[in-house]
C-alpha positions in Angstrom: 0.0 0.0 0.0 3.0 2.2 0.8 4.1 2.1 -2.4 1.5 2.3 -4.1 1.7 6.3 -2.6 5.0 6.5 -3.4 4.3 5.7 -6.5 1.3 7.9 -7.1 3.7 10.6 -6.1 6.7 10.4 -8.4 3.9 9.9 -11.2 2.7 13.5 -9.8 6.1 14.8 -10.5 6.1 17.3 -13.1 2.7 18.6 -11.9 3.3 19.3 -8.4 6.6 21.1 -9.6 4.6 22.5 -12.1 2.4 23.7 -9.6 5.4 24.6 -6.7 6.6 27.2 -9.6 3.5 28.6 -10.5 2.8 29.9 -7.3 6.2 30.8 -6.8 6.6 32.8 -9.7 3.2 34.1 -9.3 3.4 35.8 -5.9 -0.3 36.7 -4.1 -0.7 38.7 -0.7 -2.9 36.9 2.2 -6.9 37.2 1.0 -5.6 37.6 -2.7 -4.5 34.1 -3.9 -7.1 33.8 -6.4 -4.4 32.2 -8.8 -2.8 29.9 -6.5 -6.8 28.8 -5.7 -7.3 27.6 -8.8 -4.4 25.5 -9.4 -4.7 23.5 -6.8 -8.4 23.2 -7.4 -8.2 22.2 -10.9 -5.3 20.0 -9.8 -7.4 18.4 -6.9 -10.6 17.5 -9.0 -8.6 16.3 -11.9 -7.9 13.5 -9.1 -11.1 13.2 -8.2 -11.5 14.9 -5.4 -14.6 17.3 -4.3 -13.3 20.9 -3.7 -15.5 23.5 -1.5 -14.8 27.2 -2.6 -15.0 29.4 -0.9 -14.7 27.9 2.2 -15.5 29.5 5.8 -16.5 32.6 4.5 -13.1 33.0 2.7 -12.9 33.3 -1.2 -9.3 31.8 -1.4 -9.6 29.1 1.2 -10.9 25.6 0.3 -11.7 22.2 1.3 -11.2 19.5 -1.0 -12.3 16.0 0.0 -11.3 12.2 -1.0 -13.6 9.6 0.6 -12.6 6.0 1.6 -14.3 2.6 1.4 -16.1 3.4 4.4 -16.9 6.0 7.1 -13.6 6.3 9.3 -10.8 9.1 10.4 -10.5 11.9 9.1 -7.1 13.3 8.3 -6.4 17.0 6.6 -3.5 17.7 5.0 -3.2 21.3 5.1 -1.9 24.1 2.3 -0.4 27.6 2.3 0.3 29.6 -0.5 0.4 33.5 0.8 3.9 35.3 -0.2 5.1 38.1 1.5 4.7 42.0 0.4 8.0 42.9 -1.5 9.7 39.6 -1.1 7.3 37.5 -2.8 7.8 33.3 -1.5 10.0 33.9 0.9 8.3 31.7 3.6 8.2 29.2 0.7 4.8 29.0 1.1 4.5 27.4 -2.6 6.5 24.0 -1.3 3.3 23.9 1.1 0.3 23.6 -1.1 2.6 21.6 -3.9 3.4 18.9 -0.9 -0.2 19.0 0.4 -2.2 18.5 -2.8 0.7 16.1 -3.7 0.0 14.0 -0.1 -3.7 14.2 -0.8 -3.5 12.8 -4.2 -1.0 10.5 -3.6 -2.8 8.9 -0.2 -6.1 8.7 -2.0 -4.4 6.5 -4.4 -5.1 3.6 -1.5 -8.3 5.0 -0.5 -10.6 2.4 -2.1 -8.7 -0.1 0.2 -8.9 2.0 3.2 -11.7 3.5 5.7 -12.1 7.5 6.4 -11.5 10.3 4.3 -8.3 12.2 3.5 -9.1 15.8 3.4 -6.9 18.4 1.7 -7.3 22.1 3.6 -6.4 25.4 1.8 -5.4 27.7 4.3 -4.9 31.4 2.8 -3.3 34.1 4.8 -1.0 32.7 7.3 1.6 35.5 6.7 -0.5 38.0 9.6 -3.8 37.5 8.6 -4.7 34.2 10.5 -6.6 32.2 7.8 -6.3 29.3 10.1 -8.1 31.1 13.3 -11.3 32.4 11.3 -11.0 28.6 9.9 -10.7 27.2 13.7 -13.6 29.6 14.8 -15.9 28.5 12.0 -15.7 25.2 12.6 -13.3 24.3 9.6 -12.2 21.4 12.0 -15.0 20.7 14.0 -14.8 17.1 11.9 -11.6 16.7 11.5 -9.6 14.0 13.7 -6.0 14.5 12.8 -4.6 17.7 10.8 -0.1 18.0 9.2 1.5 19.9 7.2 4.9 20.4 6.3 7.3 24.2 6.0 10.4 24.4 4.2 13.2 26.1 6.5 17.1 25.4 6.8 17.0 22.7 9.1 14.9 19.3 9.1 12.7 19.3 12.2 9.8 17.9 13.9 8.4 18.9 17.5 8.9 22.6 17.4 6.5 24.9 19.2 5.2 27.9 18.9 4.5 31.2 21.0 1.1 33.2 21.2 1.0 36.2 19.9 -1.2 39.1 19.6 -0.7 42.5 17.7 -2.1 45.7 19.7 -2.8 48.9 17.8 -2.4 51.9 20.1 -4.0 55.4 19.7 -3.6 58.6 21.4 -5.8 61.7 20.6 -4.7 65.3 22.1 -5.0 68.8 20.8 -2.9 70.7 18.9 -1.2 74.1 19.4 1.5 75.6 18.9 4.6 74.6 21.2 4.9 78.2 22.0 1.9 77.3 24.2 2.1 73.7 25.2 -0.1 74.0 28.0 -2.7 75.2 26.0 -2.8 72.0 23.8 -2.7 68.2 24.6 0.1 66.4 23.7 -0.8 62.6 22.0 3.0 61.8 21.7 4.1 62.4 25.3 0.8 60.0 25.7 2.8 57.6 23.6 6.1 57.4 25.4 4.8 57.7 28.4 2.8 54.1 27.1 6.5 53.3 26.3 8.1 53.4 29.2 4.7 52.0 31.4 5.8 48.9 28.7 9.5 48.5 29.8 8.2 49.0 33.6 5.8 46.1 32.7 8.5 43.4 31.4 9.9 42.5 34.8 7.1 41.6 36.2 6.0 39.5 32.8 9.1 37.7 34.1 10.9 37.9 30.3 13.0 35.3 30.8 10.5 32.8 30.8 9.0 33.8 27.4 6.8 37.0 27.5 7.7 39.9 25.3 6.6 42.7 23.4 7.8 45.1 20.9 6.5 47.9 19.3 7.1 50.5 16.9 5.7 54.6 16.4 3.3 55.1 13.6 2.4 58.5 13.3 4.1 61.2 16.4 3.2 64.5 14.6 3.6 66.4 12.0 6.5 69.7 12.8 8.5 70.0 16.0 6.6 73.4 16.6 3.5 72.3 17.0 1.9 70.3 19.7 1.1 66.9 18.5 -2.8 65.7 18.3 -2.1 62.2 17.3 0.1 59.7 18.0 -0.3 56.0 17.5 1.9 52.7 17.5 1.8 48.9 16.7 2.7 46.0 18.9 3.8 42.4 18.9 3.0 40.6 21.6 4.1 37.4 22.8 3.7 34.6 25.3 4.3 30.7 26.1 0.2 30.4 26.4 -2.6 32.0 24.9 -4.0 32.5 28.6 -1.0 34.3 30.0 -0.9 36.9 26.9 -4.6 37.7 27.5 -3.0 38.6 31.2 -0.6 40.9 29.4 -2.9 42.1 27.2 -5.2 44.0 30.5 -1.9 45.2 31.9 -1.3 46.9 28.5 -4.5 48.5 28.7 -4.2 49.8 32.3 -0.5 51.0 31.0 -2.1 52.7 27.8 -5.3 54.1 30.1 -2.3 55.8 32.5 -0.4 57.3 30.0 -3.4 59.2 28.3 -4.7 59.9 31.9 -1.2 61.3 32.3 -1.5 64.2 29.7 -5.5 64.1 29.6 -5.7 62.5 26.2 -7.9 60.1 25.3 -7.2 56.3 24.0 -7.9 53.8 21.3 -7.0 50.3 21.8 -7.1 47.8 18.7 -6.4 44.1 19.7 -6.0 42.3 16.6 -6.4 38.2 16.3 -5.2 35.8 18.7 -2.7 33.4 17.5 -2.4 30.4 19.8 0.7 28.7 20.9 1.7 25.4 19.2 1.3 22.5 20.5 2.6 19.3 18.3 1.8 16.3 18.5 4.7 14.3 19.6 3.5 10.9 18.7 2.4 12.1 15.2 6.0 13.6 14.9 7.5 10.7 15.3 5.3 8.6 12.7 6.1 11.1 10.0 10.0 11.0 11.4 10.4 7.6 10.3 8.8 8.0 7.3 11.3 10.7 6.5 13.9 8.5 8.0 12.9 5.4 5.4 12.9 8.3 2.5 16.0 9.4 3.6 16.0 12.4 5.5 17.5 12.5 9.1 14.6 14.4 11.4 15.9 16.2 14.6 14.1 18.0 17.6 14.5 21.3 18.3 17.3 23.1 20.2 15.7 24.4 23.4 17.9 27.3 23.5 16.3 27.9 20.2 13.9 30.9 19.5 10.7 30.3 18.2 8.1 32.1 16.2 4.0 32.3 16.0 1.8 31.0 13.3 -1.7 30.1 13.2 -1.1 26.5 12.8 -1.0 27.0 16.4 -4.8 27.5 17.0 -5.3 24.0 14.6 -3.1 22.3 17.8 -5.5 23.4 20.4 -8.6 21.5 18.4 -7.0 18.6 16.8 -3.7 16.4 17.3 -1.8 18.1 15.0 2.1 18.6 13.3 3.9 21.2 11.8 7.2 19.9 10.9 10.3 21.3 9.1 12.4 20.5 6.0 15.4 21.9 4.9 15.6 24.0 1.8 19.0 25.9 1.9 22.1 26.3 4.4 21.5 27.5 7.9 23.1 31.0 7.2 20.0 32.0 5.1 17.3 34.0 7.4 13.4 33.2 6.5 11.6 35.7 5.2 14.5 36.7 2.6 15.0 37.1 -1.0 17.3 34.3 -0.4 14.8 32.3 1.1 12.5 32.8 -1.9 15.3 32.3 -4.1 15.8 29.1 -2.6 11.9 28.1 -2.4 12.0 28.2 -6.1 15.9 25.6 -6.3 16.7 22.1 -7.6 16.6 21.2 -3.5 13.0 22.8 -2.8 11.3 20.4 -5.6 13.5 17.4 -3.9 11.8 19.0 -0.9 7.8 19.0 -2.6 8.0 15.8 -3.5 9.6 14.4 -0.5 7.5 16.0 2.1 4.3 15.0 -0.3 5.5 11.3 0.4 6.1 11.9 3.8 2.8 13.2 5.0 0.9 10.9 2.6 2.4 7.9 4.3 2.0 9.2 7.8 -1.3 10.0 7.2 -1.7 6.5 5.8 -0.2 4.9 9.3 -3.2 7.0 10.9 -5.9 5.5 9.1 -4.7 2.3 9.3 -3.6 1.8 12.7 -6.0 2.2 15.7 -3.3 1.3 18.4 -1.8 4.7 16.7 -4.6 7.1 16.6 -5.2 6.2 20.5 -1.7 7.2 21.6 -2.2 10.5 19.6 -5.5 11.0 20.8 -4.2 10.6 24.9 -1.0 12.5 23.9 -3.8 15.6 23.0 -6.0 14.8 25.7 -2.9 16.2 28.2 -3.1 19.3 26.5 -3.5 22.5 29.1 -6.3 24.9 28.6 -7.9 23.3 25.6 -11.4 23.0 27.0 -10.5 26.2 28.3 -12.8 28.7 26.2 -10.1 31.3 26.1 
């Protein structure tokens, strides 16, 4: 059965390269991937699978569908395709949807033979607009039992976490005069670095050392030197190791953003954008697809814990279903993500080894899934030890 998906795969070749290079070379902003869309889709039903789009309420988001003998698990493969303003693929997003629609299409090769459904999820907007959250919050999972997916990077990983994260949009509104007469106006900026250093007050007691931060940068502080400024705004990043504890630093930044317009008498706008969950993967899972990767080939390693870690919304997937993000290497280690060298190197000899390696690799875990019930119930007690799932925050 295994290789009858292996096979499936390499007979995908020039397709899902095809389709890696496309998207590549065809670069679409979060929302906006309208091209990428329908080359997967057309790609997808060619194989016979059904394909929902739009999906969620999302015009470039869809869910295509491959049905087994029988009712059974339900395992998503899941697809990104966003690029990045200016930079184009330099997340390699593109090696994402090639590999997924390449794991779907491969694993429903053995699907006659086999009992559940493999279901292949198109994910738009990763890169800051969350297309996995709104999909998490409308039920996009609700019926799914197992979700994977696999991101290029310089190092072959699996285990890696994630961080919550939250971006803050802060406004200050004063009145302007001229600074000949400061007191006669209200001043938004001092407002604004006052919020500043309220921030860096915070950071001790958000105990930084064991994971909470925040950064933030100045948007607008005026408009001439000589007159008073009425506005003032800035953006911030914030971060935690739970979802729970950033909510807790998110009402301390408000009581630090109510102070500082208190401070000057200005008032305040507070913008709290989406909630990006940390990452929790599925250990068990991990290891399944790391000796799949193993027999292909490819040595998998964990994570340096000295190691800094990102956000992504693949997080708020984890905190619904078992799930796995896991990591292939594209290029050397000296390359930085989010590069032109990075999207250079999304579009190399390596990153098609990569597509068609990582489609293999998540089709045949996906396959142990369905297949084995001994497996599914370690992954399922694995998830059940999750902390604040059930929470309802």
């Amino acid at each position: 059965m295994k290789q009858k998906i292996l096979q499936a795969v390499v007979e995908l070749q020039d397709e899902l390269l095809t389709l890696s290079h496309n998207i590549h070379d065809n670069p679409e902003l979060g929302f906006q991937e309208t091209k990428a869309l329908s080359w997967q889709k057309a790609l997808l039903e060619k194989y016979g699978f059904i394909v929902e789009s739009p999906y969620c309420g999302l015009s470039t988001a869809y869910r295509a569908t491959f049905t087994g003998k029988g009712p059974g698990p339900r395992v998503a493969i899941l697809a990104e395709y966003d690029a990045l303003p200016d930079i184009g693929h330099g997340c390699g997003h593109n090696l994402i949807a090639s590999s997924a629609v390449g794991a779907g299409i491969g694993l429903a090769r053995v699907m006659a033979d086999i009992a559940g459904e493999v279901v292949v999820l198109g994910t738009p907007a990763e890169e800051g607009g969350g297309g996995k959250i709104i999909m998490v919050d409308k039920g996009a999972f609700a019926d799914i039992d197992y979700a994977m997916m696999m991101h290029p990077s310089t190092k072959n990983i699996i285990g890696r976490g994630g961080l919550a994260a939250v971006s803050l949009k802060i406004e200050f509104f004063g009145t302007a005069n001229h600074s000949a007469e400061p007191e006669r106006g209200v001043n938004a900026l001092t407002s604004l670095i006052g919020l500043f250093n309220n921030i860096n007050a915070l950071r001790g007691a958000w105990k930084i050392k064991e994971g909470p931060n925040i950064n933030g940068i100045i948007t607008a502080g005026g408009v001439a030197s000589n007159i008073i400024p009425d506005y003032a705004a800035a953006k911030f990043t914030a971060r935690a190791y739970t979802r729970s504890y950033l909510l807790k630093m998110v009402e301390d930044i408000k009581v630090a953003v109510q102070a500082a317009a208190t401070m000057t008498g200005a008032t305040c706008k507070i913008e709290i954008g989406i909630l990006y969950a940390e990452r929790y993967s599925n250990l068990t899972m991990g290891e399944t697809f790391k000796t799949n990767m193993t027999m292909l080939g490819e040595t998998m390693n964990y994570p340096d814990p000295q190691e800094s870690i990102g956000s992504s919304d693949i997080g708020n997937v984890s905190m619904v279903v078992p799930a796995i993000h896991e990591y292939l290497s594209i290029t050397s280690q000296d390359v930085n993500s989010h590069s032109l060298e990075f999207m250079e190197a999304a579009g190399s000899r390596r990153a098609d080894d990569v597509v068609l390696l990582a489609a293999k690799g998540l089709a045949l875990t996906a396959y142990d899934i369905l297949v084995d019930i001994t497996l599914r119930e370690r992954i399922r007690v694995e998830f059940s030890q999750i902390s604040e799932k059930d929470a309802g925050i």
